[in-house]
N, C-alpha and C positions, 0 to 999 in steps of 0.2 A: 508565586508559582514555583512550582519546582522543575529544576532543571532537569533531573532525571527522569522523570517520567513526563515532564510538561502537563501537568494540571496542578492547578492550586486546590488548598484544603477546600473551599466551598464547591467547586466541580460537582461533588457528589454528595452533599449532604442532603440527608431524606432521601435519597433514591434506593431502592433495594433491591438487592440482587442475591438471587438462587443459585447457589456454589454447587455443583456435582463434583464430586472427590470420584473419580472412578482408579480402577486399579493401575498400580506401578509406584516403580520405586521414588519416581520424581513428585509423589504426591506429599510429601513433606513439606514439598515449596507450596502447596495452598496453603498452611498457617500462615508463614509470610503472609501472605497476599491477603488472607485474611488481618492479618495486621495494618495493613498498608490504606486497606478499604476503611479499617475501625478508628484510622487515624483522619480520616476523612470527612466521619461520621457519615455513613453510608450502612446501611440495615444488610446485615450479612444473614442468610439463614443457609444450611445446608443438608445435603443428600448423600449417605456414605455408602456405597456398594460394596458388595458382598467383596470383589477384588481389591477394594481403597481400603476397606478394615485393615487387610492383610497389613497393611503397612501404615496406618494412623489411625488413631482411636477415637469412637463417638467423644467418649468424656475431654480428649484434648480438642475438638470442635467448640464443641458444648463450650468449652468455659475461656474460650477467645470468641465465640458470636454471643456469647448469654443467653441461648435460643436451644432448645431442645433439639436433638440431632432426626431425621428422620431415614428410616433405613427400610422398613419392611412394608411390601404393597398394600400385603392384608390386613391391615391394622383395622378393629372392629371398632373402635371406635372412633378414628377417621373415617374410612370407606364407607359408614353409615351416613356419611353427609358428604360421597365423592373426594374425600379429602385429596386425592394426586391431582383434580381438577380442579379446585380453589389453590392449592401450592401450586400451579402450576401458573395461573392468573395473577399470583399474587405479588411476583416480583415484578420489576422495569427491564431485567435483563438475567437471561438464565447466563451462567457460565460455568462451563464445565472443563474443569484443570485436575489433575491432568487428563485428557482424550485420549485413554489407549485404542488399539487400534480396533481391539473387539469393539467400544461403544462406537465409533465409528461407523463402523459396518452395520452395526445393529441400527443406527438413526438411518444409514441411506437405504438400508432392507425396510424400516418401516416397523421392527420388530417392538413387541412390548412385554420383557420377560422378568421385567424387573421394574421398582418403584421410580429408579433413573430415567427407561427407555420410555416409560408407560407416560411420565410426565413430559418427556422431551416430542412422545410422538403425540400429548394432549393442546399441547400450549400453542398460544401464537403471540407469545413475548418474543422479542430478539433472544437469539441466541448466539453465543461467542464460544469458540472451542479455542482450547489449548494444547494441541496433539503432543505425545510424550511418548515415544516408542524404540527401540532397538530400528541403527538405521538400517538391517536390511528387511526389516516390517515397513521399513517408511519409504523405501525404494519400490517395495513389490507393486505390480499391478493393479492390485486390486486396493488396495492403502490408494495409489494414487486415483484409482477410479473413483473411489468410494467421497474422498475430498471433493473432487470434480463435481461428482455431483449434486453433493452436501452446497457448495459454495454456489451452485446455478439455482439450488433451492432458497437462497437468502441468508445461509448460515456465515458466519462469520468467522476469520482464523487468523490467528496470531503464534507464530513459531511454526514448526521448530528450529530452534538455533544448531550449528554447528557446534561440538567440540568430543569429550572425550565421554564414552557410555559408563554407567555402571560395569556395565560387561567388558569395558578395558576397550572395545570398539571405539573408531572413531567415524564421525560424520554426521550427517543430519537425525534429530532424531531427540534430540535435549528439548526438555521445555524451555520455553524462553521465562526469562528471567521475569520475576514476581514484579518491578517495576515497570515492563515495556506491557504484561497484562496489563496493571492497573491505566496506563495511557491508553491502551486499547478501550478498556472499559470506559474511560472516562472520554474518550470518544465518541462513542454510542449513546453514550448517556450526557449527553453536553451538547445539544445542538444550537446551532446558532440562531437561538431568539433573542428576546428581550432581558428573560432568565436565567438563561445559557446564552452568550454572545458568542461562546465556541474559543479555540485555544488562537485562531487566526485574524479576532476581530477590529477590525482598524486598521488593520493590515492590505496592502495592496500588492497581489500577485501577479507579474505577465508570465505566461505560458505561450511557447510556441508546440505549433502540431502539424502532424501530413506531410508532404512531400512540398517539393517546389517543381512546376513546369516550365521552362525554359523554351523558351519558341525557338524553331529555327525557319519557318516559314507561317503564310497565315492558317495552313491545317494540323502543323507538326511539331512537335516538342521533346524535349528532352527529361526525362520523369526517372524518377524510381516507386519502386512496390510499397513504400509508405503509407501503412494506412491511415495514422494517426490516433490508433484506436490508445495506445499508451498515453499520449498528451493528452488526448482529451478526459481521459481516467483522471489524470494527473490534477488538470483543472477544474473536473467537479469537485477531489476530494480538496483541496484547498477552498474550496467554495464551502465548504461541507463543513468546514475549519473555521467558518466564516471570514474568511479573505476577501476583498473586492478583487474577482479575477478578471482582467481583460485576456482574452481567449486569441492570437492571430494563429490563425491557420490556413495551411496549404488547402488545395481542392481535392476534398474528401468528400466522400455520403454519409458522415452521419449529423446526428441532431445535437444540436448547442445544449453542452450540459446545462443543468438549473444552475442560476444564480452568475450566471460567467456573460460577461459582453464578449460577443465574437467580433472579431474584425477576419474578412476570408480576402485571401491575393493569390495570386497565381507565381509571381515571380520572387527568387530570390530578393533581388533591388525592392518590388515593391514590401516584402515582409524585412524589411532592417526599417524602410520607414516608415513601416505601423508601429515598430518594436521602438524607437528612437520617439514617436508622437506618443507615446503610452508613458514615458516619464513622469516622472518617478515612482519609483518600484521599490518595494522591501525585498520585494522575490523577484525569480528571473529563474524560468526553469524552459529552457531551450529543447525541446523534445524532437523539435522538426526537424526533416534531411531536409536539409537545404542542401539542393544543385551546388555542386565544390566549380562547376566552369556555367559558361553561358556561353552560346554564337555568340560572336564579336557584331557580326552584321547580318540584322534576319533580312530575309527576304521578304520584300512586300505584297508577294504573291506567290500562290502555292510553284515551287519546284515539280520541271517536268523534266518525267525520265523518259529520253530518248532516245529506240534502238541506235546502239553503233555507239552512243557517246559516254564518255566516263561518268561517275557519280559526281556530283559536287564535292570538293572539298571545304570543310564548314573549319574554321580559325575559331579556337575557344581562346576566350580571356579569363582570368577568375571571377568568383562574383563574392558580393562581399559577405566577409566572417563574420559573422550575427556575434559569435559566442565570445570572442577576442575582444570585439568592439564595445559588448557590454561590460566586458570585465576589466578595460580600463579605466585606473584612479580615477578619481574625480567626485566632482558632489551631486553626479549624477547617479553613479555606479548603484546599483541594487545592492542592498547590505550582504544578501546572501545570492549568489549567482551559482547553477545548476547545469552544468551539461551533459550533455550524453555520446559515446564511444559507440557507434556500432561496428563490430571489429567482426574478420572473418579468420585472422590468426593472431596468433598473441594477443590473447584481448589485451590483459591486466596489464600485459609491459606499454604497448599503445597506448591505453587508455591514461596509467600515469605520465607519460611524456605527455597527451594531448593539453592534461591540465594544467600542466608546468607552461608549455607552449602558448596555450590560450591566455593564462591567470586568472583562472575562474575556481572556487571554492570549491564545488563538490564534481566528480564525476561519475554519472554510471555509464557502466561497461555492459554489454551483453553481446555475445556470438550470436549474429545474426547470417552465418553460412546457410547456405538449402535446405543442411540436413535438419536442422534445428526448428524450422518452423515459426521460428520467433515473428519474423517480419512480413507484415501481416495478419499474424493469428493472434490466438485469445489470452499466450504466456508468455511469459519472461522469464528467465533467468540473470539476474543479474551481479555484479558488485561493485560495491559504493565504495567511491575511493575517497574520502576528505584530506588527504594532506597528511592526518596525522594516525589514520588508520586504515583499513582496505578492510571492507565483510564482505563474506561471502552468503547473499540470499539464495535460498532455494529455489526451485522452479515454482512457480506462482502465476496465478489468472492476474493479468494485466490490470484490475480495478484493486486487487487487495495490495498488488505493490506500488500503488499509487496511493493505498491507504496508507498502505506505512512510510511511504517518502513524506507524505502530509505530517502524519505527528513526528517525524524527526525535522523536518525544517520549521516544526512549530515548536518543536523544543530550543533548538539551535535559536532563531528568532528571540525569544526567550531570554536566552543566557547572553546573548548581545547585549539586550537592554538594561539587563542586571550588570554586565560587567564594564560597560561603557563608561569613560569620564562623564563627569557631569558640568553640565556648562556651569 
C-alpha cells in the first residue's frame, strides 16, 4: 500500500473512471493523476472542455489514457447511438479535476451546454469533484451555495487545499494534490467487500459521539448542545473503510450508522467504561463533549424551589478524561488516538497545548463560538494538528470531513505497519 495516498496498486485495477479536464490553470495536475490512475491499472478515459483545451491538449490526454479524447456534443457519429449517454454509463466513477467554478454552477443549475454538463446532467454513476478556483470565487456566496447543494445531491468533493494562487493570491482555492484525488478515488471505488475489503479492513475502531448528561437530581441534568452529528460521520466513514467500528455515544436522536455497534450512556463515568470494555482498538477517535464536572452528590429526588428559600448549591467534582486516559502508554493504548478541541478563543494555541496535555496523536480544533454555527449544525471547520504539522481545512459538511479524517488515519494506520520493528 502506499503511504501517500493509502491505496495499494490492485485498489483499482479494471475499475474505469471518466476524467472531465474542465477549465483553469490547475488542469495540468490531471496528467498526474492520470498517471497515478495508469499506474494502478485503472481504465482512464476523458472529456476536454472548451475551457481545459485552453490549457492542455486532447493529444497530451490521448497518449497518457491510449483512448481517444472526447470533446464535442455533436458528434454524428456518436450521437447516432446517444453516445454522451453510453460515456456516461460507462465508467464506475465520473471525476471531474479540475471543477472550476463555472462547471459547478452549471451541475447545481442542471444546465447542459456542453458534452461535460450534458453527460454529468445524464449519468447516475458517482461522481467526485475536484474544485480549482481563485480563492475569492471560492469564498463567494454562490460558489459556496452551489457546493452545498451539489454535496446534499450525493456529489462528492475533495479539496480545495490552501496555499499560494497562480494569481500570486493566497488561500483556499488550490486543487488538492493528484495523490489525496487518487485516495479519494480509490475510496469510492474500494468498498468494503470480499473484493475490496476497503483501506480499514481488520482494523478495529472506537469512536466516541454526543454530549454526556450529568444528573443533578432524578428530572435534571447537566448537558451541552452536542449533537453528535460529527462522530457519528466520523464512525460510518471508518466503517465505510471497512473498520470494525464500536460506536459509544452520548443521548442523541439519530440512527446507528451501517456497519458500527452502538453502545449509548448517558453519563460521562458510564462512557470511559464502555470506552475501557471496547479494548483494544487500532483507532480511538474521541469526538464526544464529555461533561468536564459532575454533582458530587445527586439528589434522590427531584429538588423543590421554595418561595423565600435560596437555590441549592450543587459541589462539582471532575469527571474522568476519556481522552488522557486513552492515551496512556501501555499495551492497551490505541495505536492511533484522535481528539477534538472545541475552542471558543484561540483554537489552534488551545488546541496544541490540549494535545501535549492529554498525549494523544492527533487533534482537531474547530471554533465552536455561536457565531459559527458549528455545534450542532451540518459544517465544520476545522484543523488537524499531528505533532508534526497543523492544516488548515476549509469549511466543509460534517460527513465529507469525516471522509477525509477516514483516509488519513487509514493512510497513517498504514505507514505504522510498514514502519514498525518486526518481531
Amino acid at each position: 500500500m502506499d503511504a501517500a495516498t493509502g491505496c495499494s496498486p490492485a485498489d483499482l485495477a479494471g475499475r474505469r473512471v471518466l476524467l472531465v479536464v474542465s477549465g483553469g490553470i490547475a488542469a495540468y495536475k490531471s496528467l498526474e493523476l492520470i498517471r497515478l490512475l495508469a499506474a494502478r491499472d485503472c481504465a482512464v478515459s476523458c472529456i476536454l472542455t472548451a475551457g481545459g483545451a485552453e490549457f492542455v491538449t486532447a493529444l497530451s490526454l490521448q497518449a497518457l489514457t491510449g483512448k481517444p479524447v472526447h470533446a464535442g456534443l455533436f458528434s454524428l457519429t456518436e450521437e447516432s447511438e446517444m453516445g454522451h449517454i453510453a460515456l456516461s454509463r460507462s465508467a464506475d466513477l465520473i471525476v471531474v479535476c479540475p471543477a472550476s467554478a463555472n462547471i459547478l454552477a452549471a451541475m447545481a443549475a442542471g444546465l447542459s451546454h456542453d458534452l461535460a454538463t450534458t453527460l454529468l446532467l445524464a449519468t447516475d454513476a458517482p461522481v467526485l469533484v475536484a474544485p480549482a478556483m481563485n480563492v475569492r470565487m471560492w469564498d463567494h456566496p454562490a460558489t459556496r451555495a452551489n457546493l452545498s447543494l451539489l454535496r446534499s445531491r450525493g456529489i462528492h468533493v475533495v479539496g480545495p487545499e490552501e496555499g499560494v494562487m497562480a494569481c500570486n493570491e493566497f488561500g483556499y482555492g488550490r486543487l488538492a494534490e493528484p495523490p489525496a484525488i487518487l485516495a479519494a478515488i480509490a475510496g469510492l471505488l474500494s468498498p468494503p467487500d470480499e473484493a475490496h475489503p476497503g483501506l480499514l479492513a481488520g482494523r478495529h475502531a472506537l469512536v466516541t459521539a454526543g454530549p454526556t448528561h450529568e444528573p443533578i437530581d432524578a428530572v435534571r441534568y447537566i448537558a451541552n448542545v452536542s449533537s453528535g452529528k460529527q462522530g457519528y460521520a466520523i464512525a460510518g466513514a471508518l466503517a465505510a473503510l471497512g473498520a470494525r467500528v464500536t460506536l459509544v455515544s452520548g443521548p442523541v436522536a439519530l440512527p446507528a450508522p451501517a456497519g458500527c455497534q452502538r453502545i449509548m450512556v448517558d453519563t460521562a463515568e458510564a462512557m470511559r467504561a464502555a470506552c475501557e470494555a471496547a479494548l483494544p482498538a487500532d483507532i480511538a477517535v474521541l469526538a464526544a463533549a464529555v461533561g468536564d464536572w459532575r454533582v458530587e452528590s445527586v439528589a434522590a429526588s427531584k429538588l423543590k424551589k421554595r418561595p423565600g428559600e435560596p437555590p441549592p448549591t450543587l459541589k462539582l467534582v471532575a469527571n474522568p478524561d476519556i481522552l488522557a486516559l486513552l492515551s496512556q502508554p501501555g499495551p492497551r493504548r490505541p495505536r492511533l488516538v484522535v481528539g477534538f478541541a472545541a475552542e471558543t478563543t484561540d483554537v489552534v494555541a488551545e488546541a496544541i497545548a490540549k494535545r501535549q496535555r492529554k498525549g494523544c496523536d492527533w487533534i482537531l480544533a474547530n471554533d465552536v463560538s455561536e457565531a459559527t454555527g458549528i455545534m450542532g449544525g451540518d459544517e465544520n471547520e476545522i484543523h488537524l494538528i499531528t505533532g508534526a504539522d497543523i492544516e488548515a481545512w476549509p469549511l466543509l459538511p460534517k460527513k465529507a470531513v469525516a471522509e477525509r479524517l477516514a483516509l488519513r488515519i487509514a493512510t497513517e494506520i498504514e505507514h505504522h505497519q510498514r514502519t514498525e520493528p518486526k518481531p
